[in-house]
MARBA-945854 format. One record per residue (C-alpha): residue number from 0; residue in one letter; chain; x, y negated, z negated. Coordinates in steps of 0.5 Angstrom, whole numbers. Last residue first. Example, Ala and Ser with C-alpha at 12.3 -4.5 7.8 and 13.67 -1.06 7.14 Angstrom:
REM MARBA-945854
SITE   seq   type   mol    east   north      up
SITE     1      s     A      27       2     -14
SITE     0      a     A      25       9     -16
***
This chain:
REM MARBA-945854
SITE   seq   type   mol    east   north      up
SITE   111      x     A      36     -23      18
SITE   110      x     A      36     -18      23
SITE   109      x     A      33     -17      29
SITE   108      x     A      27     -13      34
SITE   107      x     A      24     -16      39
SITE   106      x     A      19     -14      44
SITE   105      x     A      17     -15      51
SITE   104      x     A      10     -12      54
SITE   103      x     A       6     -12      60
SITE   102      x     A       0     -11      62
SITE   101      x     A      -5     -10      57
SITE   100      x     A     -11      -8      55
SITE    99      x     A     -12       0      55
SITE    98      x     A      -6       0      51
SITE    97      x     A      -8      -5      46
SITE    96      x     A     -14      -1      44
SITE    95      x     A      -9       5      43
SITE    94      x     A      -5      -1      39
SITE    93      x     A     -10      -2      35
SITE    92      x     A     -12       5      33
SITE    91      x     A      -4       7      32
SITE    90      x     A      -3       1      28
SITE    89      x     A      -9       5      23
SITE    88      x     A      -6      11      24
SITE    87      x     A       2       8      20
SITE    86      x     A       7      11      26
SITE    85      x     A       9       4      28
SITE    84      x     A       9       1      21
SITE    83      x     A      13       7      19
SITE    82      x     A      18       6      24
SITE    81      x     A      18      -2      22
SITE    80      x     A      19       1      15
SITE    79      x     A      24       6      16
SITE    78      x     A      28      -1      19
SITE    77      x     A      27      -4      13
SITE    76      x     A      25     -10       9
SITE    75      x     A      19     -11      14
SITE    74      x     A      16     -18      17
SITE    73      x     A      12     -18      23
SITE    72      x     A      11     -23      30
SITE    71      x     A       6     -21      34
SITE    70      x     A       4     -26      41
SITE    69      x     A      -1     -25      46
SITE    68      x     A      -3     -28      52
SITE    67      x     A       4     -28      56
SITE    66      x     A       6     -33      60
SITE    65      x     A       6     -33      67
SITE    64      x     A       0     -35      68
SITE    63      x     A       2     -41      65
SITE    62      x     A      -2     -44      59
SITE    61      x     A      -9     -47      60
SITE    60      x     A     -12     -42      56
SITE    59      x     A      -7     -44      50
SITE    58      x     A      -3     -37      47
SITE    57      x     A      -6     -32      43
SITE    56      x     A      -2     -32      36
SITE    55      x     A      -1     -27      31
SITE    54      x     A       3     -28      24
SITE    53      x     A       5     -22      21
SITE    52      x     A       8     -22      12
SITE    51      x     A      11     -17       9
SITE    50      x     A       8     -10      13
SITE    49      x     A      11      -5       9
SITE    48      x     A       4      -3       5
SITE    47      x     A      -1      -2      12
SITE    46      x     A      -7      -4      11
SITE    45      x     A      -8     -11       9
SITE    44      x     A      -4     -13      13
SITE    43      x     A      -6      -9      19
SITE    42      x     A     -13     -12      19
SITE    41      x     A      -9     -18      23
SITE    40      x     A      -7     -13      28
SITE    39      x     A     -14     -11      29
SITE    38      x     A     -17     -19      29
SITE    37      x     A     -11     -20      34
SITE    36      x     A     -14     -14      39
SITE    35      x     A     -21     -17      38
SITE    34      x     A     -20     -24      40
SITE    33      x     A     -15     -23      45
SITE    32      x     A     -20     -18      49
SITE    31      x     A     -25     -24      49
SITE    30      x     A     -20     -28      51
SITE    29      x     A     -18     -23      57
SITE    28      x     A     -25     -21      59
SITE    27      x     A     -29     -15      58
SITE    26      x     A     -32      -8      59
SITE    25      x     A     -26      -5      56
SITE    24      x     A     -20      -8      60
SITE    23      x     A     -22     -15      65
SITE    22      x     A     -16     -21      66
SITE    21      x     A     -11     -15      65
SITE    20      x     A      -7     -18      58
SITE    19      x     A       0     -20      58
SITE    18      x     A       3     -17      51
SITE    17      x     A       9     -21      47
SITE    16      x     A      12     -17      41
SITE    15      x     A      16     -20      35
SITE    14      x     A      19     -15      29
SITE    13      x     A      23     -19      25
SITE    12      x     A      27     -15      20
SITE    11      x     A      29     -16      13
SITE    10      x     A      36     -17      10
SITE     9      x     A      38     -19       3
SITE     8      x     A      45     -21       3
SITE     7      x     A      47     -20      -5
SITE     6      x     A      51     -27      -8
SITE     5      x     A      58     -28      -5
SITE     4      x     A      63     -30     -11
SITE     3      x     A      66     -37      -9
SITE     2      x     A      67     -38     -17
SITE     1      x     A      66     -44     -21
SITE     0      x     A      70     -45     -28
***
């Protein structure tokens, strides 16, 4: 006999980031900055435990100047994780970097 019993609802949250470059920051210009603001987020995975899954896009160089240069988006199990993530020293180095790079930012953060 068939039962309609739910099976457990896993929930895990995306975190996605948008990051619009200055065209120069540090010494350099913007896709050179692209390339070394995805090679650190990218570095994360490997060093920050609660981080699941991270994809990191630059977007086309003959995009819209509207558009936004940078895009992250991230897998955790929890929301203590995203915090963690976001507190971990080495996503600090990274976004410190980022910091002195960008000029505008837009982030979501759900469910699913």
């Amino acid at each position: 006999m068939a039962t309609n019993a739910a099976l457990p609802l896993t929930i895990m949250i995306k975190h996605i980031v948008f990051f619009r470059l200055l065209d120069e920051a540090e010494g350099l210009n913007k896709l050179e900055n692209a390339r070394i603001i995805r090679e650190g987020l990218l570095s994360l995975l490997d060093k920050v435990e609660v981080l699941r899954e991270e994809r990191v896009g630059i977007n086309i160089p003959n995009a819209k100047k509207t558009d936004y240069d940078i895009c992250l988006e991230c897998v955790f199990d929890t929301w203590e994780d995203v915090d963690i993530y976001q507190n971990h020293p080495e996503h600090v180095k990274v976004a410190s970097y980022i910091a002195k790079c960008r000029s505008a930012r837009a982030a979501v953060d759900y469910e699913f």
